[in-house]
RONU-186023 format. One record per residue (C-alpha): residue in one letter; x, y, z. Coordinates in nm, 3 decimals, m for minus. Example, Ala and Ser with C-alpha at 12.3 -4.5 7.8 and 13.67 -1.06 7.14 Angstrom:
BEGIN
- A|1.230|m0.450|0.780;
- S|1.367|m0.106|0.714;
end
This chain:
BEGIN
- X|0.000|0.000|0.000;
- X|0.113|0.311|m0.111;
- X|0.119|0.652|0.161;
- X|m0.285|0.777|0.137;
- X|m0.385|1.018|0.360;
- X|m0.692|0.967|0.409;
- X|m0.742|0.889|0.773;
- X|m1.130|0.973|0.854;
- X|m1.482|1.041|0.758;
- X|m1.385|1.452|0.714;
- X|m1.198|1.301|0.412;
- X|m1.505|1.154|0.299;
- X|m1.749|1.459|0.370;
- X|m1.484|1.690|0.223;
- X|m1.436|1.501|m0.117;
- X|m1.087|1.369|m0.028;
- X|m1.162|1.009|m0.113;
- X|m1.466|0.776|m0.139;
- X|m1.665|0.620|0.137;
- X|m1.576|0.281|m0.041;
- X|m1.145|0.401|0.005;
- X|m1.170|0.512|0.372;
- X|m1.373|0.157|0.487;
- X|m1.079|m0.002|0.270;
- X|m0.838|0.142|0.504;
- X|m1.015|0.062|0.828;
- X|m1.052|m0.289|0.755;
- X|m0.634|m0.287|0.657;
- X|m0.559|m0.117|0.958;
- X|m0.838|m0.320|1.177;
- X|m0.694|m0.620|1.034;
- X|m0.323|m0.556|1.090;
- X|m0.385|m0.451|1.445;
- X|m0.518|m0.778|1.506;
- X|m0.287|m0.986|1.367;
- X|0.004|m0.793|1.568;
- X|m0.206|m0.855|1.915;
- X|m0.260|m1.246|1.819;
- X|0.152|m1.279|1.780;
- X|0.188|m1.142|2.138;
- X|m0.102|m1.358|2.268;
- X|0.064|m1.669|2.116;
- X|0.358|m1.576|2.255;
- X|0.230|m1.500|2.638;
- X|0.030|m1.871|2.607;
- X|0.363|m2.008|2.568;
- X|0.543|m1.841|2.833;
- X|0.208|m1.947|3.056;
- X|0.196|m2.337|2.954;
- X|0.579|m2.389|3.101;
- X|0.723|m2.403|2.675;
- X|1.084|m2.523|2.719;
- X|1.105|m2.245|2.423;
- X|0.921|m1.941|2.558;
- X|0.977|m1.738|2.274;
- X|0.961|m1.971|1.982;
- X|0.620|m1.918|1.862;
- X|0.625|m1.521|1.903;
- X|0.534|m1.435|1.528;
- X|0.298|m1.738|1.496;
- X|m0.045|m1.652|1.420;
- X|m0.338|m1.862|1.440;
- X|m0.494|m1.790|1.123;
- X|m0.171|m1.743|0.923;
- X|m0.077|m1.904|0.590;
- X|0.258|m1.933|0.697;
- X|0.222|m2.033|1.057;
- X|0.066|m2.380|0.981;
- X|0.056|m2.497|1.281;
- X|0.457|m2.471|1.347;
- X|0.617|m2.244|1.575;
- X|0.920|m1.999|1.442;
- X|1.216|m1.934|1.615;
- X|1.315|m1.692|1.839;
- X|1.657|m1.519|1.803;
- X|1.923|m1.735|1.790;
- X|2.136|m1.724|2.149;
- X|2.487|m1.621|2.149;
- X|2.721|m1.495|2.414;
- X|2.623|m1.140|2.594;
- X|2.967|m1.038|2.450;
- X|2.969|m1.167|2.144;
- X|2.953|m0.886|1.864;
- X|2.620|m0.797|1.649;
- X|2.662|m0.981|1.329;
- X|2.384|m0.911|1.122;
- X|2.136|m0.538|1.090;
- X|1.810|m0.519|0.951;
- X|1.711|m0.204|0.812;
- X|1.302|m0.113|0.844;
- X|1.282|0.229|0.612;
- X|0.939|0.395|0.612;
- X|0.901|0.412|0.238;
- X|1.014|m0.001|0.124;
- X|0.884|0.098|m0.217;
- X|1.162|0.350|m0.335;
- X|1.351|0.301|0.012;
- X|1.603|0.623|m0.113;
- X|1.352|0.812|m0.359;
- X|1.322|1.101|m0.038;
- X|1.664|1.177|0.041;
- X|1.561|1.266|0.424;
- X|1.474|0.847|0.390;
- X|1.839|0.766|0.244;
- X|2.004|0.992|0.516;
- X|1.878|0.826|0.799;
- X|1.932|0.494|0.661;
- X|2.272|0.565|0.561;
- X|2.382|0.754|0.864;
- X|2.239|0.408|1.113;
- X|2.389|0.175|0.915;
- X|2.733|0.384|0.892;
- X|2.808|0.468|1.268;
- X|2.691|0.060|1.298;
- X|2.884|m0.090|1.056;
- X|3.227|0.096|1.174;
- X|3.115|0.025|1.541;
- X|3.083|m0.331|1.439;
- X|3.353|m0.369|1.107;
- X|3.192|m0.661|0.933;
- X|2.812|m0.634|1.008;
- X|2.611|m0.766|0.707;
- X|2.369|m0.521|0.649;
- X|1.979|m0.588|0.458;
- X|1.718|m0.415|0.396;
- X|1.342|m0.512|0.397;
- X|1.190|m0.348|0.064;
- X|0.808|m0.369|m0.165;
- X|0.905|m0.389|m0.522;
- X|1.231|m0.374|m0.754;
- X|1.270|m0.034|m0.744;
- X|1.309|m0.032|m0.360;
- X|1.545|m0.310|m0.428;
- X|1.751|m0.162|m0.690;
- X|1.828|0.150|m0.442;
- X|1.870|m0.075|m0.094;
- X|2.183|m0.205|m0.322;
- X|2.363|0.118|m0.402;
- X|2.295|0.174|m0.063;
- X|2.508|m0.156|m0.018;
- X|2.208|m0.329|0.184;
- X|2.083|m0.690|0.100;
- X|1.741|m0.618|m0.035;
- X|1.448|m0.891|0.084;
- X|1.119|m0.797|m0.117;
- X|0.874|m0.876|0.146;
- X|0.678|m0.559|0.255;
- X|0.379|m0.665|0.024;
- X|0.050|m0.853|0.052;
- X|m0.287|m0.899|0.290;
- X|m0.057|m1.098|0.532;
- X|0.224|m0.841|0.581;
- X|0.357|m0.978|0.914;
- X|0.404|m1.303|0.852;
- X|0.607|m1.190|0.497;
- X|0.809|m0.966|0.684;
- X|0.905|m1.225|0.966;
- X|0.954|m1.535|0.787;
- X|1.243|m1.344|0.630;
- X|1.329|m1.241|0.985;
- X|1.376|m1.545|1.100;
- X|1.577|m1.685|0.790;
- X|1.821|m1.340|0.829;
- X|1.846|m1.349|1.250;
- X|1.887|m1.013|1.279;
- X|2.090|m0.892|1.617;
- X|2.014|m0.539|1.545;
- X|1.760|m0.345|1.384;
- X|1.696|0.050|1.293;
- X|1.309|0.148|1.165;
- X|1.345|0.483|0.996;
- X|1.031|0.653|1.106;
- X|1.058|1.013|1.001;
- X|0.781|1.170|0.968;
- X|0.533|0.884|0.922;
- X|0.463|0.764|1.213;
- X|0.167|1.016|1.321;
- X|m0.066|0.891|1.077;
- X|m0.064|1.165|0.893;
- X|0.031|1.004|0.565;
- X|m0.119|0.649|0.680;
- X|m0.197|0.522|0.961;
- X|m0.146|0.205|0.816;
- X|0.184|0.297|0.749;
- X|0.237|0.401|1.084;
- X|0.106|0.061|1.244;
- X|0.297|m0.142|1.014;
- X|0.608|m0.021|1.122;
- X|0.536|0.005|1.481;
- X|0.412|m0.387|1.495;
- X|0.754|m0.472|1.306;
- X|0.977|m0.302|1.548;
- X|0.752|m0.426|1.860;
- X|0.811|m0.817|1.737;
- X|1.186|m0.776|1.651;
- X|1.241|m0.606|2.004;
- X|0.987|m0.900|2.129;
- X|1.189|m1.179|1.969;
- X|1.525|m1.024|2.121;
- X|1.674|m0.805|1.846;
- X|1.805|m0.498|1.970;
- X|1.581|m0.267|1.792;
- X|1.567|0.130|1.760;
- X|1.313|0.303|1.612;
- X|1.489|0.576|1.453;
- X|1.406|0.939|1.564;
- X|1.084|1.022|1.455;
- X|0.850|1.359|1.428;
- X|0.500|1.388|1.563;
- X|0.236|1.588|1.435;
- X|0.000|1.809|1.658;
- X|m0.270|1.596|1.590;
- X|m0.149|1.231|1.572;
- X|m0.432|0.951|1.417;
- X|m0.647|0.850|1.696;
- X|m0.615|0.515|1.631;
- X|m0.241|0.438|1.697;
- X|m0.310|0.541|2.052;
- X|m0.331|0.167|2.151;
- X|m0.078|0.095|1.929;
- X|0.208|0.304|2.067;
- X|0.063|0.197|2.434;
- X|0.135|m0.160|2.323;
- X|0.474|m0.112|2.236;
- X|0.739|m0.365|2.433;
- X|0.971|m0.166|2.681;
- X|1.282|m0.316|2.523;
- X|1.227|m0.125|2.152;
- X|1.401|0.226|2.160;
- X|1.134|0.468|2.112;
- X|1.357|0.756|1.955;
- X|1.169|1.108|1.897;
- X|1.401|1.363|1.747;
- X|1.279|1.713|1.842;
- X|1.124|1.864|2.177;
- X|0.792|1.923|2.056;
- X|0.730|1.657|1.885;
- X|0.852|1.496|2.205;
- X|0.620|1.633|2.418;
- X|0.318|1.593|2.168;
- X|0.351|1.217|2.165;
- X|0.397|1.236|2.556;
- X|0.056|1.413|2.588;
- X|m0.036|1.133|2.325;
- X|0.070|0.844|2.500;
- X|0.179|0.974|2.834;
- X|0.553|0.833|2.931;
- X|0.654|0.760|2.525;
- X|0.994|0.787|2.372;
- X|1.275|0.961|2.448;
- X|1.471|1.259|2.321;
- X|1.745|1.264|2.058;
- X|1.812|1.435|1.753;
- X|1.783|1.293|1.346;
- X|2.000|1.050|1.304;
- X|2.087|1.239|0.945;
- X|2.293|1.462|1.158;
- X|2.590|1.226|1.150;
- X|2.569|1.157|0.777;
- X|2.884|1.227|0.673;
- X|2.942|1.452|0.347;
- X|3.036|1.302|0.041;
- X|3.210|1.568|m0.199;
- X|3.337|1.328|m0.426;
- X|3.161|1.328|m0.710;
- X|3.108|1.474|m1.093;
- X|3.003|1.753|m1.123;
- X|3.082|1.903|m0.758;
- X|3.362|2.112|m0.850;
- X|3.175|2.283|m1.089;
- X|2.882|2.397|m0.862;
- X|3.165|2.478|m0.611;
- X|3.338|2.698|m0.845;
- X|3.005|2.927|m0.954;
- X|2.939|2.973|m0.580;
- X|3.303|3.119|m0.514;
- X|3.239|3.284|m0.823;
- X|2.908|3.434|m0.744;
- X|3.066|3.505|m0.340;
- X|3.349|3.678|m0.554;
- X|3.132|3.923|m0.687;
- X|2.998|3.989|m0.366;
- X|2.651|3.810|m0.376;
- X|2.532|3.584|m0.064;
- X|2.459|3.231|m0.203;
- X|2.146|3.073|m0.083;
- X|2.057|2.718|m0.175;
- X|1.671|2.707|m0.214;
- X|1.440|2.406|m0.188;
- X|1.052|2.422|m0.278;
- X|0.807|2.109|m0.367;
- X|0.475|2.068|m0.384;
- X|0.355|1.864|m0.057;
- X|0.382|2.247|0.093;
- X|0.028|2.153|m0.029;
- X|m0.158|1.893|0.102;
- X|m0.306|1.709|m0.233;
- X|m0.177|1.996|m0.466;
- X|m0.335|2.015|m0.809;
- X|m0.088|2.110|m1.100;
- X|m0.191|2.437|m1.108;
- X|m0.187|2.518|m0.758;
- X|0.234|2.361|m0.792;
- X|0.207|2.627|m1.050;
- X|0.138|2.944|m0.855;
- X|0.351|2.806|m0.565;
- X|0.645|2.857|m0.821;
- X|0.533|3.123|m0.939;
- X|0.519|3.335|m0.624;
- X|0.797|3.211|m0.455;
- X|1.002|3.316|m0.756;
- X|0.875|3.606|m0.743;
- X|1.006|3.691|m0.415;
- X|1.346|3.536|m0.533;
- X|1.362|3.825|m0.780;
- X|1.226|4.056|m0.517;
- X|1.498|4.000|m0.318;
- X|1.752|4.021|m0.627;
- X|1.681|4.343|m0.671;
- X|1.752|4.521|m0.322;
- X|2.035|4.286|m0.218;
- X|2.334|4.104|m0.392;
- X|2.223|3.753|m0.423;
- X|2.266|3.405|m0.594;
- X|2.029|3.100|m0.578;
- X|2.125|2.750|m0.598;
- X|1.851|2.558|m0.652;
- X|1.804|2.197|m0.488;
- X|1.632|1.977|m0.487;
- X|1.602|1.657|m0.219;
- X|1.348|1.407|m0.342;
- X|1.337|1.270|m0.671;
- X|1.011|1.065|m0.648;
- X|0.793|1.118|m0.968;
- X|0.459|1.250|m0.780;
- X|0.612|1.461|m0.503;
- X|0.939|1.535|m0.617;
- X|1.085|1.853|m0.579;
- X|1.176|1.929|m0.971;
- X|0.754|2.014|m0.980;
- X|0.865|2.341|m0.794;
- X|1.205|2.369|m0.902;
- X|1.205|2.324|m1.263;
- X|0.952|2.618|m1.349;
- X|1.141|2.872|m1.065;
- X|1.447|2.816|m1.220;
- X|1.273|2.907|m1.592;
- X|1.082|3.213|m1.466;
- X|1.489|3.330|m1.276;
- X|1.673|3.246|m1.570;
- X|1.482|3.510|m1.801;
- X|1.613|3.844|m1.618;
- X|1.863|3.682|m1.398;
- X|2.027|3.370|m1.562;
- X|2.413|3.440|m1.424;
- X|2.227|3.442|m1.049;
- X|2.078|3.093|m1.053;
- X|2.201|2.775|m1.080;
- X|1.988|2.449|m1.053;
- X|2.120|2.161|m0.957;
- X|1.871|1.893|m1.195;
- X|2.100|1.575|m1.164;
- X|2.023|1.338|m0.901;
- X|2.255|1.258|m0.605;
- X|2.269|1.100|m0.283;
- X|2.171|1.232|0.010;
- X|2.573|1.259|0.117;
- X|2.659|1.417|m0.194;
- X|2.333|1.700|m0.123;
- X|2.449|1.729|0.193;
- X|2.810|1.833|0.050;
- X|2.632|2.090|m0.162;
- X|2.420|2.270|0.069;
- X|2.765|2.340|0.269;
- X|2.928|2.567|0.008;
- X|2.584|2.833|0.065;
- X|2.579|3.083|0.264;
- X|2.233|2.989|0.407;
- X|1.935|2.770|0.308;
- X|1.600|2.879|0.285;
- X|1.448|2.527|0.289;
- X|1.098|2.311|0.290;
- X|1.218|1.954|0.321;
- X|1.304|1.864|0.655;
- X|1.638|1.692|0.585;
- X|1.816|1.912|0.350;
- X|1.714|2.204|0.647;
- X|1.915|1.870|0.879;
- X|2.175|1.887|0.612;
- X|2.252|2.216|0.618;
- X|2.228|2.266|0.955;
- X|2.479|1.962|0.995;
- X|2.778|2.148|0.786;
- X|2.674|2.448|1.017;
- X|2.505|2.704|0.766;
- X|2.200|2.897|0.876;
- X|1.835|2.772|0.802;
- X|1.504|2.946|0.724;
- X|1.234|2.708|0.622;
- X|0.876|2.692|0.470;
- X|0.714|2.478|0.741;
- X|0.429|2.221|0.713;
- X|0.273|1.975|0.930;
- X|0.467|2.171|1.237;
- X|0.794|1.977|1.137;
- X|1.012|2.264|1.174;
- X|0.960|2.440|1.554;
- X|1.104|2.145|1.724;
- X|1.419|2.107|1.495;
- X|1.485|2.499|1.563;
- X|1.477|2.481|1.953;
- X|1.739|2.232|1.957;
- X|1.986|2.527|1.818;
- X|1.776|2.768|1.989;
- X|1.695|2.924|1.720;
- X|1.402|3.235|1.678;
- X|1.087|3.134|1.550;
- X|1.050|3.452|1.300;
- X|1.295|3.189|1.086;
- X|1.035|2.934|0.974;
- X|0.763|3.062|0.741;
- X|0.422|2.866|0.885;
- X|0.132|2.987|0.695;
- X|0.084|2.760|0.353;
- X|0.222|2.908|0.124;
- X|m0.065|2.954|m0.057;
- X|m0.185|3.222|0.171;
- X|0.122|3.427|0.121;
- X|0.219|3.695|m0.155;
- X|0.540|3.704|m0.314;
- X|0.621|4.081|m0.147;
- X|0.557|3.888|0.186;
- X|0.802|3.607|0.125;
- X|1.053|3.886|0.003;
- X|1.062|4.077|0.306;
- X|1.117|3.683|0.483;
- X|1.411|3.629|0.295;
- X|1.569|4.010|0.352;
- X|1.533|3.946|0.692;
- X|1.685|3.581|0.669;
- X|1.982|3.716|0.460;
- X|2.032|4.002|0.687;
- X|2.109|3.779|0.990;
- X|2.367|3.531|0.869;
- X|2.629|3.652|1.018;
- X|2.480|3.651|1.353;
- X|2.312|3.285|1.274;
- X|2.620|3.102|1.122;
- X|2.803|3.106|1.516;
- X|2.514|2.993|1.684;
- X|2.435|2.686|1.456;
- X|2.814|2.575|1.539;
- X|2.814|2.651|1.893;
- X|2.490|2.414|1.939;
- X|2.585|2.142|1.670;
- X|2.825|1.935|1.874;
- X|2.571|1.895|2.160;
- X|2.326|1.806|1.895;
- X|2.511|1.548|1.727;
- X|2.556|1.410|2.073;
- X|2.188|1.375|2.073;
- X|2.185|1.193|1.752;
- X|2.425|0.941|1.853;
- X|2.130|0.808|2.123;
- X|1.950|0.629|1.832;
- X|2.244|0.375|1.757;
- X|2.277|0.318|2.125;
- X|2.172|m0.037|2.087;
end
């Protein structure tokens, strides 16, 4: 199942989706739930009857296709100081797995700081289809093309128990509110409560939490075994799920902050040499990111005057200060990606103003973005983990926020709220967003020293999710 957002009658009432659509997703997320409660209640029946092999028939389920009657291992048992051999990877998107950056940089970053804690740790990856597949292996992760069908558990851990993980990592992001899907959200919550159940050291990666979380996972996150690492990467997102689920998670920071940069590649130098060439001329570079979930089920032409207006207030801002745009974008994916935004900015800059923007339309890794958003002078940014990027290399951040993503990231470098830009965009005119980006430009100097005086402590926060 692909991310829907439709997550209550509203939807239905406003002309979001169809009555039939929304029951379709109740029944998936009804029927999930279930089958995640009747794994722990095999489970606890063992443990009760005296089994010799408490744990052995944790993922079994009654009804199951796979279960058959036959239990399925727990983890195997080794030594208590015998190193991790083998990491499972849970991202939040198995069907392109890297198609959002943000989704690569977490992945990448866990796996890293675990593979060179533990040289030698075969790494996989569980993914939907061939394309997730094809990117878990540039990644260098073991792809097993699982996260499919009615009977999603069992899938997932039949291939769990064939691979034996001792560690796992769930990216959760910014999915695991229910915004997007709450199915979503419960999948991945079930799969990191019966690794952690079957004795994997498991950490849900630092996640985000909306102000108005899906009703529905309330039992879900209450469910959750005390052994899985409930990671929640800002403050207020923090203390939302806390009010939530009172006594939930703990705090640490993305995980993407400890991606390291990777400025080896083609075509690096030459982006590198037109900033230092625009910075010679006096201009402050900004790197610039725009797509189109800034609007919540955009229609083309609303992507359309998005673009339009916020380059607008690019050239607005052109003409009372000395100032270059590098254009970036950070998700690829053909619905949502960010060339929708980018694309027609860059055409409507390039008429009056071609030598002072530069858009960057080849695809790289999240590593190699991160490299490039460190030769700007500042980012003025709408996708959460180029703003984590940037803010990682230690250049100053304004940001079009959505979904209230962006208030927590800010207080862990104390920074002023004035910097995020909350009302949809849509509601703002071009001569607004100028006088935003003045203002942005106009405080570097003071900015850049405070993002690196906080960044160490906040890396030390991001370590906390690999703590396992």
């Amino acid at each position: 199942m692909m991310f829907a957002s439709y997550v209550s009658p509203v939807n239905v009432l406003r002309g979001e989706c169809s009555l039939r659509e929304w029951a379709r997703l109740q029944r998936q997320v009804s029927g999930l739930y279930r089958a995640w409660r009747a794994r722990i209640a095999s489970a606890a029946n063992k443990v009760a009857a005296g089994s010799p092999l408490p744990a052995a028939d944790v993922w079994a389920n009654a009804g199951s296709r796979h279960a058959a009657g036959k239990g399925l291992p727990a983890a195997t048992a080794r030594p208590a100081d015998a190193p991790p051999r083998r990491l499972l990877v849970v991202p939040c998107d198995p069907w392109s797995v890297a198609g959002s950056r943000g989704d690569e940089a977490m992945i990448v970053a866990a796996s890293g700081c675990l593979n060179r804690r533990y040289p030698g740790l075969e790494m996989a990856v569980l993914t939907a289809d061939s394309v997730g597949s094809a990117a878990a292996r540039q990644m260098g992760l073991r792809p097993f093309e699982v996260w499919r069908g009615t009977h999603l558990l069992d899938s997932v851990f039949a291939t769990v128990e064939e691979f034996d993980p001792d560690l796992a990592v769930v990216a959760g992001g910014d999915v695991m509110d229910g915004y997007y899907s709450p199915y979503v959200s419960l999948a991945l919550l079930a799969t990191a409560d019966l690794l952690a159940r079957r004795g994997t050291r498991t950490s849900l990666l630092g996640f985000s939490c909306n102000a108005r979380p899906a009703s529905c996972l309330r039992a879900a996150y209450g469910l959750l075994d005390s052994r899985l690492r409930l990671n929640v990467r800002d403050p207020v997102s923090w203390a939302r799920l806390r009010r939530f689920v009172p006594g939930s998670g703990r705090l640490v920071a993305d995980i993407a902050f400890l991606l390291k940069p990777d400025p080896g590649f083609t075509g690096y130098d030459e982006t590198a040499a037109w900033v230092a060439g625009r910075k010679a001329k006096g201009d402050r570079v900004l790197a610039v990111n725009v797509h189109p979930m800034l609007i919540r089920q955009a229609q083309s032409a609303q992507i359309e005057t998005l673009a339009a207006t916020v380059a607008e207030a690019l050239a607005g801002l052109i003409a009372s200060r000395p100032v270059s745009f590098l254009l970036l974008p950070h998700d690829y994916r053909e619905q949502v990606g960010d060339r929708h935004c980018l694309e027609p900015m860059q055409a409507r800059l390039a008429v009056a103003h071609p030598e002072r923007v530069r858009y960057v339309s080849s695809e790289h890794s999240a590593a190699q973005l991160k490299a490039l958003v460190g030769l700007a002078d500042g980012l003025v940014g709408s996708r959460m983990h180029l703003v984590i990027a940037a803010l990682g290399m230690g250049v100053p951040v304004a940001a079009f926020a959505y979904q209230g993503k962006f208030e927590g990231l800010f207080q862990h470098f104390e920074l002023p709220d004035w910097l995020f830009c909350e009302p949809p965009l849509t509601a703002v005119r071009a001569p607004q967003l100028t006088a935003f980006l003045d203002r942005f430009t106009g405080a570097l100097d003071t900015l850049r020293p405070q993002v690196a005086a906080r960044l160490p402590g906040v890396r030390t926060l991001a370590e906390l999710n690999v703590e396992l």
